[in-house]
PyMOL Python script that loads the backbone (N, CA, C, O; Angstrom):
from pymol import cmd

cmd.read_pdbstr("""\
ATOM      1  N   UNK A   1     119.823 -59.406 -50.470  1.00  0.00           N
ATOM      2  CA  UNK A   1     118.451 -59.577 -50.028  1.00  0.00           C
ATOM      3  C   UNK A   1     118.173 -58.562 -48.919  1.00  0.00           C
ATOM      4  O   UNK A   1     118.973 -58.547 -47.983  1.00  0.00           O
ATOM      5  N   UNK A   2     116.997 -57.593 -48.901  1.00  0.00           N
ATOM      6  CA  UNK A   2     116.616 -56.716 -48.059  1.00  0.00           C
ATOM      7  C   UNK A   2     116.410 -57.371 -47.065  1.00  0.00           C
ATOM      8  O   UNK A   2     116.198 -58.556 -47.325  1.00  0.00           O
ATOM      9  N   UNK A   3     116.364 -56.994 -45.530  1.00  0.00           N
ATOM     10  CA  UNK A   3     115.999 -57.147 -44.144  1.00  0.00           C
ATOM     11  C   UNK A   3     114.775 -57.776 -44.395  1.00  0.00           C
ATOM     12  O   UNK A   3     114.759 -58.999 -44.264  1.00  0.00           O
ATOM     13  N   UNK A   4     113.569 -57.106 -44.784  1.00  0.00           N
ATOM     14  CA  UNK A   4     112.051 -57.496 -45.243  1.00  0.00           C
ATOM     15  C   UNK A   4     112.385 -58.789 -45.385  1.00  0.00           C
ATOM     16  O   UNK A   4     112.370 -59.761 -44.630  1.00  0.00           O
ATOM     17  N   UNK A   5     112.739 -58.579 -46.682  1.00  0.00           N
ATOM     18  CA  UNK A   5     112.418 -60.272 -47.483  1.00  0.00           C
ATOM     19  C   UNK A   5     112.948 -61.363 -46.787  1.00  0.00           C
ATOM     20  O   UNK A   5     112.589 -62.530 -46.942  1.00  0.00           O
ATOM     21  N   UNK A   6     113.490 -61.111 -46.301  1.00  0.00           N
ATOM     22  CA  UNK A   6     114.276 -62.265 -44.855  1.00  0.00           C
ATOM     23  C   UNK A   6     113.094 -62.756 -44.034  1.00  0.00           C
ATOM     24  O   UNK A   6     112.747 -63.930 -43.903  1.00  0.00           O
ATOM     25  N   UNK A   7     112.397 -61.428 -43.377  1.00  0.00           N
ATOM     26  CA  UNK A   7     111.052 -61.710 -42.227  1.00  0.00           C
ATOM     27  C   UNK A   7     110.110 -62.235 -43.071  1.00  0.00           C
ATOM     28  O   UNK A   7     109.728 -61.567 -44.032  1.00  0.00           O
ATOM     29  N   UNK A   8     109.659 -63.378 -42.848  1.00  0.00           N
ATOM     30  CA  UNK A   8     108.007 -63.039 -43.232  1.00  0.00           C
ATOM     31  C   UNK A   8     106.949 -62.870 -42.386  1.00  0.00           C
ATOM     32  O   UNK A   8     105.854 -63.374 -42.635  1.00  0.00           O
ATOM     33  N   UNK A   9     107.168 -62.187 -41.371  1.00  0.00           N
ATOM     34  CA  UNK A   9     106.566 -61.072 -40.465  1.00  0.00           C
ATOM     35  C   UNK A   9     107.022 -60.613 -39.850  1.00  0.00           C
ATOM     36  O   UNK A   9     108.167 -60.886 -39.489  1.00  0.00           O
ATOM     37  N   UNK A  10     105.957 -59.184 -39.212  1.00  0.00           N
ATOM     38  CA  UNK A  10     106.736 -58.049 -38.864  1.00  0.00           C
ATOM     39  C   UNK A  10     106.484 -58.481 -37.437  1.00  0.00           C
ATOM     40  O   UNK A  10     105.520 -59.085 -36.967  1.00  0.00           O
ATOM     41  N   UNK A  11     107.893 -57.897 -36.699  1.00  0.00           N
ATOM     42  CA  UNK A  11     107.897 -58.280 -35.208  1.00  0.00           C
ATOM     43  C   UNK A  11     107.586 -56.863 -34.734  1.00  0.00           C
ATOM     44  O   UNK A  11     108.319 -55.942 -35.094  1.00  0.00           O
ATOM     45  N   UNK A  12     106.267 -56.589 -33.741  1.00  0.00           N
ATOM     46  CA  UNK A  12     106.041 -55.754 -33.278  1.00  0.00           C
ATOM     47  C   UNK A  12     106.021 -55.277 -31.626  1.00  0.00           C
ATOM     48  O   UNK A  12     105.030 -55.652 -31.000  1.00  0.00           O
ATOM     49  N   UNK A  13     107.436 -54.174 -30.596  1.00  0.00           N
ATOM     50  CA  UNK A  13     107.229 -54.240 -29.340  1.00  0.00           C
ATOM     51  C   UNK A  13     105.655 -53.810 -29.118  1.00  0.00           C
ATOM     52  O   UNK A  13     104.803 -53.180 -29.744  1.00  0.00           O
ATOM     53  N   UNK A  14     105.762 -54.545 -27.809  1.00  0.00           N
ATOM     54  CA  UNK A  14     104.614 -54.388 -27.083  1.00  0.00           C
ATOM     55  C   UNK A  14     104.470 -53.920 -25.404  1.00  0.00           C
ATOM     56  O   UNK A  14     103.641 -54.587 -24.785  1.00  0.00           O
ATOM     57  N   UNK A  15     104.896 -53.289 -24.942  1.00  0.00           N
ATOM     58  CA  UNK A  15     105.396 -53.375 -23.404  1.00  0.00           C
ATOM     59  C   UNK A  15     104.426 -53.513 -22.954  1.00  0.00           C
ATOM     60  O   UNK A  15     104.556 -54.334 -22.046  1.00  0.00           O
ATOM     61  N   UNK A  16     102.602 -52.908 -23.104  1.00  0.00           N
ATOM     62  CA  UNK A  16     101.650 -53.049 -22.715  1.00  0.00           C
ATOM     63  C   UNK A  16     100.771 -54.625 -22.208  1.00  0.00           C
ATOM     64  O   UNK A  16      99.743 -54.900 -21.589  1.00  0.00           O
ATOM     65  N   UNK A  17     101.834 -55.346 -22.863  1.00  0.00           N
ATOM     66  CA  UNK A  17     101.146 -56.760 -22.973  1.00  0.00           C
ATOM     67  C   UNK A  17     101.759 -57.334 -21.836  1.00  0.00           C
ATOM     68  O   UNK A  17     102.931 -56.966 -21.756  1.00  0.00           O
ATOM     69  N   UNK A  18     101.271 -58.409 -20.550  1.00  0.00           N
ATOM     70  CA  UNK A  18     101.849 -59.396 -20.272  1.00  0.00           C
ATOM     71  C   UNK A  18     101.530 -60.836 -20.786  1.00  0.00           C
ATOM     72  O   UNK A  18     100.463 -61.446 -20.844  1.00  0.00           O
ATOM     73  N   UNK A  19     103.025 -61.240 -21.202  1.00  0.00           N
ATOM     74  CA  UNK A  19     102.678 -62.467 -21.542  1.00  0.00           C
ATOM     75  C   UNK A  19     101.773 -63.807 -20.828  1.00  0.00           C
ATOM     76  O   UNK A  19     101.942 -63.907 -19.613  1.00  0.00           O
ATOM     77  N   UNK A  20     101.326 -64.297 -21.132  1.00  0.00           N
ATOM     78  CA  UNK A  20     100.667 -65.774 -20.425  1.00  0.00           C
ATOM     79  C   UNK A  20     101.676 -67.058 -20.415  1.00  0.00           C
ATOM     80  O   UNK A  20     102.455 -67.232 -21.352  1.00  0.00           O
ATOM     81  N   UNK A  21     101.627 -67.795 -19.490  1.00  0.00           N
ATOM     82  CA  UNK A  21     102.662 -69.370 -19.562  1.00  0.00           C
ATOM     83  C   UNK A  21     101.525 -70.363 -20.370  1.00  0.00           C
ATOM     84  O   UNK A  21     100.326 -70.631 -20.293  1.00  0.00           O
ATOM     85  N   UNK A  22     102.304 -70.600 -20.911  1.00  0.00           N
ATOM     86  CA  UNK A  22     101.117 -71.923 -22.221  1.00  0.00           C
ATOM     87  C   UNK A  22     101.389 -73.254 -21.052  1.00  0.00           C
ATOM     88  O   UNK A  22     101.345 -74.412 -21.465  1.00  0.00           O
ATOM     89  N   UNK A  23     101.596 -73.032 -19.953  1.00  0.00           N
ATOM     90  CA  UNK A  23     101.808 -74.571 -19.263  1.00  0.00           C
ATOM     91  C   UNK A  23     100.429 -74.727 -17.531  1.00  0.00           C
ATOM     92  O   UNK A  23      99.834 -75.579 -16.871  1.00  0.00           O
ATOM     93  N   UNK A  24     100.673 -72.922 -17.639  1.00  0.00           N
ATOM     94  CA  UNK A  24      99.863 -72.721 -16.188  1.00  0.00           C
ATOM     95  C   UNK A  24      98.988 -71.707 -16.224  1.00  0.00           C
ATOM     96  O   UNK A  24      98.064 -71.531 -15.430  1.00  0.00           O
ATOM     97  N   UNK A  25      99.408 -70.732 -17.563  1.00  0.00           N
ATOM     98  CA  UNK A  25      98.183 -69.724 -18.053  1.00  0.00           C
ATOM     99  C   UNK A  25      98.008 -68.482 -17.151  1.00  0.00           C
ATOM    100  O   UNK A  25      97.195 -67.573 -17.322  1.00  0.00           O
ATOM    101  N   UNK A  26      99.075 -68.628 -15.986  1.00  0.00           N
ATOM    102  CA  UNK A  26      99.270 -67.655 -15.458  1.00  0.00           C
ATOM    103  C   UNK A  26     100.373 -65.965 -16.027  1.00  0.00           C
ATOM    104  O   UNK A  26     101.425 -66.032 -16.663  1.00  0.00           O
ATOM    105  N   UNK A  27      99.853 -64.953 -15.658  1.00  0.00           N
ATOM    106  CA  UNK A  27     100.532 -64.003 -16.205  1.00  0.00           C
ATOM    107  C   UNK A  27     102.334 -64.118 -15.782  1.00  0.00           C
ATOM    108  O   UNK A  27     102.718 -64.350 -14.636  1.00  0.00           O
ATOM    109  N   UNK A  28     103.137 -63.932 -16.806  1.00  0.00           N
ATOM    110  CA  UNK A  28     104.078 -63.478 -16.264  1.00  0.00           C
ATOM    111  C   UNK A  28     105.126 -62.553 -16.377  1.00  0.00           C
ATOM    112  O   UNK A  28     106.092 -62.816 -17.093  1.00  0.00           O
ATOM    113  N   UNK A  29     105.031 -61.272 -15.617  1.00  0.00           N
ATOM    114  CA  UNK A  29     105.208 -60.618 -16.216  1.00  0.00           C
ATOM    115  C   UNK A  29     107.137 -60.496 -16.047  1.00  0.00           C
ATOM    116  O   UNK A  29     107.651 -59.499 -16.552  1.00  0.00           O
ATOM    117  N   UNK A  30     108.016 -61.475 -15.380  1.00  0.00           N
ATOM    118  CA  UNK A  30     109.203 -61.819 -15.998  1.00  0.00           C
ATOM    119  C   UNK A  30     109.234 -63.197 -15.710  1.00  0.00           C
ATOM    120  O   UNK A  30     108.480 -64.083 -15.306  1.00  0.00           O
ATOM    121  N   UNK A  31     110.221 -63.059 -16.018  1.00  0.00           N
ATOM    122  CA  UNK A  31     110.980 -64.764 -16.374  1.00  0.00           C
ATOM    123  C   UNK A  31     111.728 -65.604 -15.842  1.00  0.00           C
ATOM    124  O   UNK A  31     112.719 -65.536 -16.570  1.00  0.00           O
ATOM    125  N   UNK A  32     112.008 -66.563 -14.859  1.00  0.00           N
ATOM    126  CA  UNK A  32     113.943 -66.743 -14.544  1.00  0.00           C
ATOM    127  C   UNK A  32     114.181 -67.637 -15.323  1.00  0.00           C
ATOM    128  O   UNK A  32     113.467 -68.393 -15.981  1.00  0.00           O
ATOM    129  N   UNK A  33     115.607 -67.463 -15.170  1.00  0.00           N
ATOM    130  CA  UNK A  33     116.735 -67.822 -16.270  1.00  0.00           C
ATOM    131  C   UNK A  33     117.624 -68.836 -15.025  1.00  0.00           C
ATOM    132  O   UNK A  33     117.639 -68.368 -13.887  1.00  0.00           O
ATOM    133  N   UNK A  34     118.182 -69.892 -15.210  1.00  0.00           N
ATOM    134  CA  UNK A  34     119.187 -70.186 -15.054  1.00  0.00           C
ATOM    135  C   UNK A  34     120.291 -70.939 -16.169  1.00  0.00           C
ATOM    136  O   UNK A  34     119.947 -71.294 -17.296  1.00  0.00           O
ATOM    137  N   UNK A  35     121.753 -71.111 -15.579  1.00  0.00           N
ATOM    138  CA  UNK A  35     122.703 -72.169 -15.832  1.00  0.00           C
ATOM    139  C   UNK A  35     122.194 -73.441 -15.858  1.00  0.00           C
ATOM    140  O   UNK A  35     121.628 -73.809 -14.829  1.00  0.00           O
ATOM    141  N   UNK A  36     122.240 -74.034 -16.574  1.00  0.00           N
ATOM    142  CA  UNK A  36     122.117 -76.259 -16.234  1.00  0.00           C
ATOM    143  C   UNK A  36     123.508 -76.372 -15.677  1.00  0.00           C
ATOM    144  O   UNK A  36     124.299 -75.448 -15.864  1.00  0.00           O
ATOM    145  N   UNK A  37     123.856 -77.439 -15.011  1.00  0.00           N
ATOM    146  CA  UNK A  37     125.039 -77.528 -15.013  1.00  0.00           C
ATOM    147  C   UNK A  37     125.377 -79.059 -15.451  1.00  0.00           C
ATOM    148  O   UNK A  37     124.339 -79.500 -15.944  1.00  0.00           O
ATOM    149  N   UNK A  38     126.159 -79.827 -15.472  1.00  0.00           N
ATOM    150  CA  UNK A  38     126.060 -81.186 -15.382  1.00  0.00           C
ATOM    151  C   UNK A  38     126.022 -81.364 -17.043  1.00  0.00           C
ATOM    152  O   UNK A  38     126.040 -80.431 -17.846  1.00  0.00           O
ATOM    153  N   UNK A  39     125.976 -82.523 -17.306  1.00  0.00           N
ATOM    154  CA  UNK A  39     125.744 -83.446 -19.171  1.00  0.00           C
ATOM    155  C   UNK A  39     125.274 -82.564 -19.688  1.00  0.00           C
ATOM    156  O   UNK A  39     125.682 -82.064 -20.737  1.00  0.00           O
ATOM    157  N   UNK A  40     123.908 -82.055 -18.759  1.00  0.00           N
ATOM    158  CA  UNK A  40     122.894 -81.256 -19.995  1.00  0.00           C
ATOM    159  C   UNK A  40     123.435 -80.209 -20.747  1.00  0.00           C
ATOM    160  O   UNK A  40     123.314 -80.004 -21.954  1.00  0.00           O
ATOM    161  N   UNK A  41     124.195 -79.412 -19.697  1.00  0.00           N
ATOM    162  CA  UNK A  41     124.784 -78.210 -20.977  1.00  0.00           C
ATOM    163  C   UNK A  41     126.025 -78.182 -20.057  1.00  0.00           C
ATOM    164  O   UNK A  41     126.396 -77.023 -20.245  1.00  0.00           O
ATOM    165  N   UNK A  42     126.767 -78.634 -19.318  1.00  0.00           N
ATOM    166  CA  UNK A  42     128.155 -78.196 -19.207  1.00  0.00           C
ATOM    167  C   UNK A  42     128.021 -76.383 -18.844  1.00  0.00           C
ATOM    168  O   UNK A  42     128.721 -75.651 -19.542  1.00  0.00           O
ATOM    169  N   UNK A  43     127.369 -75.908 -18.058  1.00  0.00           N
ATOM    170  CA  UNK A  43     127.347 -74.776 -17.487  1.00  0.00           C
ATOM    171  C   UNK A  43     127.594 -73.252 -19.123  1.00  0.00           C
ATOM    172  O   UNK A  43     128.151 -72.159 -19.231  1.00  0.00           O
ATOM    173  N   UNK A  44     126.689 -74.273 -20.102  1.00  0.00           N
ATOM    174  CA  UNK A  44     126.493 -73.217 -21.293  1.00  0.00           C
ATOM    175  C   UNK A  44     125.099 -72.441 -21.370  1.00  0.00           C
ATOM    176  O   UNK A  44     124.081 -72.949 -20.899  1.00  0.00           O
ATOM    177  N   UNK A  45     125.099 -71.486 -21.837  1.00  0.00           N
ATOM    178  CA  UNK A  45     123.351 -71.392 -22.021  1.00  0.00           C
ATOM    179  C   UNK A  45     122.973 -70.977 -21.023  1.00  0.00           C
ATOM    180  O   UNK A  45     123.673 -70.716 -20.045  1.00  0.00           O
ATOM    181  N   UNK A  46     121.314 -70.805 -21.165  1.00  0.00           N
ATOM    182  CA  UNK A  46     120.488 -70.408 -20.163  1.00  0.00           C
ATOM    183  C   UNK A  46     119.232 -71.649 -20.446  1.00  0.00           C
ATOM    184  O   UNK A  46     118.978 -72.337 -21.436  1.00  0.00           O
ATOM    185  N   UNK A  47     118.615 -71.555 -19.084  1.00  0.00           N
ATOM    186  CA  UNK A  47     117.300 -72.501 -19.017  1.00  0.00           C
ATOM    187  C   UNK A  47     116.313 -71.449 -18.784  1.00  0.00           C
ATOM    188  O   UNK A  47     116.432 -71.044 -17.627  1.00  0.00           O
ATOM    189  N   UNK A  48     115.139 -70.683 -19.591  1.00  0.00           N
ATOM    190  CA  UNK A  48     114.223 -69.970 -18.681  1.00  0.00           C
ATOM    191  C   UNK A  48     112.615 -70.893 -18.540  1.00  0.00           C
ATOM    192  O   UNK A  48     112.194 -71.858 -19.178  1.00  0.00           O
ATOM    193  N   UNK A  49     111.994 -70.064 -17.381  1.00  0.00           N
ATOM    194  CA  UNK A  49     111.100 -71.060 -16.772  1.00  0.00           C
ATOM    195  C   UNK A  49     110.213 -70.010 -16.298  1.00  0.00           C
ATOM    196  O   UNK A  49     110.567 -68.832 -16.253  1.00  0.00           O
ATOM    197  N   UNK A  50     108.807 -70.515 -15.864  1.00  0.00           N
ATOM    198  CA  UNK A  50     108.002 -69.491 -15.829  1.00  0.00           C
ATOM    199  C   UNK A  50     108.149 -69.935 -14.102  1.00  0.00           C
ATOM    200  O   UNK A  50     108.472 -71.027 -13.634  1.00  0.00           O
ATOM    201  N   UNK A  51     107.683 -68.305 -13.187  1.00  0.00           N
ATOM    202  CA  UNK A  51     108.230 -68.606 -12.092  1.00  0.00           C
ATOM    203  C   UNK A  51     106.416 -68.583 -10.803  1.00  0.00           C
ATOM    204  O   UNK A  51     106.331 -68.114  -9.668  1.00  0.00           O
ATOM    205  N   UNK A  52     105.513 -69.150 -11.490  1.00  0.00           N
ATOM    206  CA  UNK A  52     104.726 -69.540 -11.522  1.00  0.00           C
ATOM    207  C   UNK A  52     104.477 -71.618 -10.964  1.00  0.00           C
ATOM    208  O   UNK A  52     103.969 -72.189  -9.999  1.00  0.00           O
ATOM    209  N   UNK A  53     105.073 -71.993 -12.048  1.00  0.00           N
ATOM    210  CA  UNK A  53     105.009 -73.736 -11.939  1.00  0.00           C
ATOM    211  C   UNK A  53     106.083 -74.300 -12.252  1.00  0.00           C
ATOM    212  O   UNK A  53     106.325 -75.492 -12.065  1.00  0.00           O
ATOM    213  N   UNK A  54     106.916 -73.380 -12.824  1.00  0.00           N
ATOM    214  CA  UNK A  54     108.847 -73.233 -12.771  1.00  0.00           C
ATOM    215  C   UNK A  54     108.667 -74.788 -14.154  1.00  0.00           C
ATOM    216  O   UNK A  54     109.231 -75.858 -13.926  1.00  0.00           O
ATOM    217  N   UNK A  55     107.962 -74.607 -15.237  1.00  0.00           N
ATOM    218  CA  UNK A  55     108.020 -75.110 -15.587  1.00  0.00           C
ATOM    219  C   UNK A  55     108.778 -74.685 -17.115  1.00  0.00           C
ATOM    220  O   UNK A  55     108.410 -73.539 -17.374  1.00  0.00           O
ATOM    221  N   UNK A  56     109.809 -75.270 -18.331  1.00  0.00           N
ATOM    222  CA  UNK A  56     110.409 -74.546 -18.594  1.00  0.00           C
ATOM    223  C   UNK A  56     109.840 -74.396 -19.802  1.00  0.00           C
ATOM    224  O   UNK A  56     109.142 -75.184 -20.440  1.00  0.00           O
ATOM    225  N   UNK A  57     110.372 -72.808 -20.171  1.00  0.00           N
ATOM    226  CA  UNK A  57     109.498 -72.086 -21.335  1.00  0.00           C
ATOM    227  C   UNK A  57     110.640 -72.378 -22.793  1.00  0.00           C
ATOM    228  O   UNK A  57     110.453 -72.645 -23.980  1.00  0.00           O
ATOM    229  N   UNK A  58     111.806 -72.163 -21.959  1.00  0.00           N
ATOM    230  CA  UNK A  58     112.624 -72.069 -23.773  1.00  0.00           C
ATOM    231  C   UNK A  58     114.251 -72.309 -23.259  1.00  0.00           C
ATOM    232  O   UNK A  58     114.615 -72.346 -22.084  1.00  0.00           O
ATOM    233  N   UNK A  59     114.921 -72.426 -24.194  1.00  0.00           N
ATOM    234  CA  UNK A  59     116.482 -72.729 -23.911  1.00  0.00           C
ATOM    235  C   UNK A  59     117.327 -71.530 -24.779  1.00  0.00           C
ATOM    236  O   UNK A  59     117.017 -71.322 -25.952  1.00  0.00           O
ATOM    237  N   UNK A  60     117.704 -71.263 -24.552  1.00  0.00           N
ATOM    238  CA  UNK A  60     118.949 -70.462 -25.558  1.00  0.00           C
ATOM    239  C   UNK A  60     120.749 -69.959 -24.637  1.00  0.00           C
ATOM    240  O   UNK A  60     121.311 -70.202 -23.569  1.00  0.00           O
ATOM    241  N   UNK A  61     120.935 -69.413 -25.509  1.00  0.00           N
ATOM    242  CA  UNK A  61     122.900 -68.800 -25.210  1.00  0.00           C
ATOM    243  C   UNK A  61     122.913 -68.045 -24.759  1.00  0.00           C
ATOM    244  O   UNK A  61     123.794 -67.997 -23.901  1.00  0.00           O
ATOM    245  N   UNK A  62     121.837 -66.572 -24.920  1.00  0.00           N
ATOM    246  CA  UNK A  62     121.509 -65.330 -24.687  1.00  0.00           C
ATOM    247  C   UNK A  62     121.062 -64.955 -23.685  1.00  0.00           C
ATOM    248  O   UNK A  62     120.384 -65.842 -23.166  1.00  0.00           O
ATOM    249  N   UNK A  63     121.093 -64.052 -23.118  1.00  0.00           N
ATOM    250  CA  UNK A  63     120.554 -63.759 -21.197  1.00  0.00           C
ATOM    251  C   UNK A  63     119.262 -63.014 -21.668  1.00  0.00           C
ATOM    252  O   UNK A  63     118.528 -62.655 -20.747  1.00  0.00           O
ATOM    253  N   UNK A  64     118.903 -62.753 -22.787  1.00  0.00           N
ATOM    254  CA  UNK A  64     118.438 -61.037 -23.428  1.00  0.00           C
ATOM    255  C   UNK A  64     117.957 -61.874 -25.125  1.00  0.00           C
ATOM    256  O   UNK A  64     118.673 -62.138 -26.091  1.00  0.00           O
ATOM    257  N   UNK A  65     116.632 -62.071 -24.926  1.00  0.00           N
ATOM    258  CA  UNK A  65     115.958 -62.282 -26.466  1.00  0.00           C
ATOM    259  C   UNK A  65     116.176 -61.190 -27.408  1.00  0.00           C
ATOM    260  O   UNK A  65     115.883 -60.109 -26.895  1.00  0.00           O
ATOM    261  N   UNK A  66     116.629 -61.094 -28.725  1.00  0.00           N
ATOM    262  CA  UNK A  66     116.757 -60.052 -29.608  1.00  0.00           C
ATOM    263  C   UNK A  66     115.624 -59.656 -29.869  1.00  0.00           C
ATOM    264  O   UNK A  66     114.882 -60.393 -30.518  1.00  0.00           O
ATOM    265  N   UNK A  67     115.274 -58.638 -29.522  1.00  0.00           N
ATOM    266  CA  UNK A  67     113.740 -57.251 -29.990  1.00  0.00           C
ATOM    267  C   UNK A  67     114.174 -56.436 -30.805  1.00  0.00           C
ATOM    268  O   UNK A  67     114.870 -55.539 -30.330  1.00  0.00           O
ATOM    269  N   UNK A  68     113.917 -56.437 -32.411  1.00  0.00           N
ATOM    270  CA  UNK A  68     114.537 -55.058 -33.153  1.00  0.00           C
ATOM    271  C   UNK A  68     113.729 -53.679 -33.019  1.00  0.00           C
ATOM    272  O   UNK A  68     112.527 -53.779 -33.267  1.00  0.00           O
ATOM    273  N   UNK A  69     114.274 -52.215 -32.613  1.00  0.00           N
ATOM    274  CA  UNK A  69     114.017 -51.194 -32.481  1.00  0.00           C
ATOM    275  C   UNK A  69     113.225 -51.055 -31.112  1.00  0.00           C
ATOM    276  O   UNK A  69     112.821 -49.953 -30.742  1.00  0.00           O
TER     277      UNK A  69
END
""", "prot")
cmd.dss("prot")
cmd.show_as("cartoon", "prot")
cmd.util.cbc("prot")
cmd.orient("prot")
């Protein structure tokens, strides 16, 4: 199976853009990241949060979201 047929859309960079927080609607133009420590993740992962209302945006393993090209 080609790369394509995998996406069903095309991911396009944008550096021109700052993103908005869907919680406070404020711009932001980075992010922080921390460790949880404790039950929640046993010091795995990252927590990021908008640093605005520090309210949190997403969870993942990765320090660095995958952007192709």
């Amino acid at each position: 199976m080609s790369p394509q047929a995998r996406m069903p859309f095309t991911v396009v960079r944008s550096d021109d853009l700052v993103p908005i927080c869907p919680h406070c609607e404020a711009e932001v133009p980075e992010i922080y990241a921390r460790r949880p420590r404790g039950s929640f993740g046993i010091g795995r992962g990252f927590v990021f949060f908008c640093p605005h209302c520090r309210k949190v945006l997403g969870c993942g393993t990765q320090w660095y979201p995958f952007v192709p090209g």
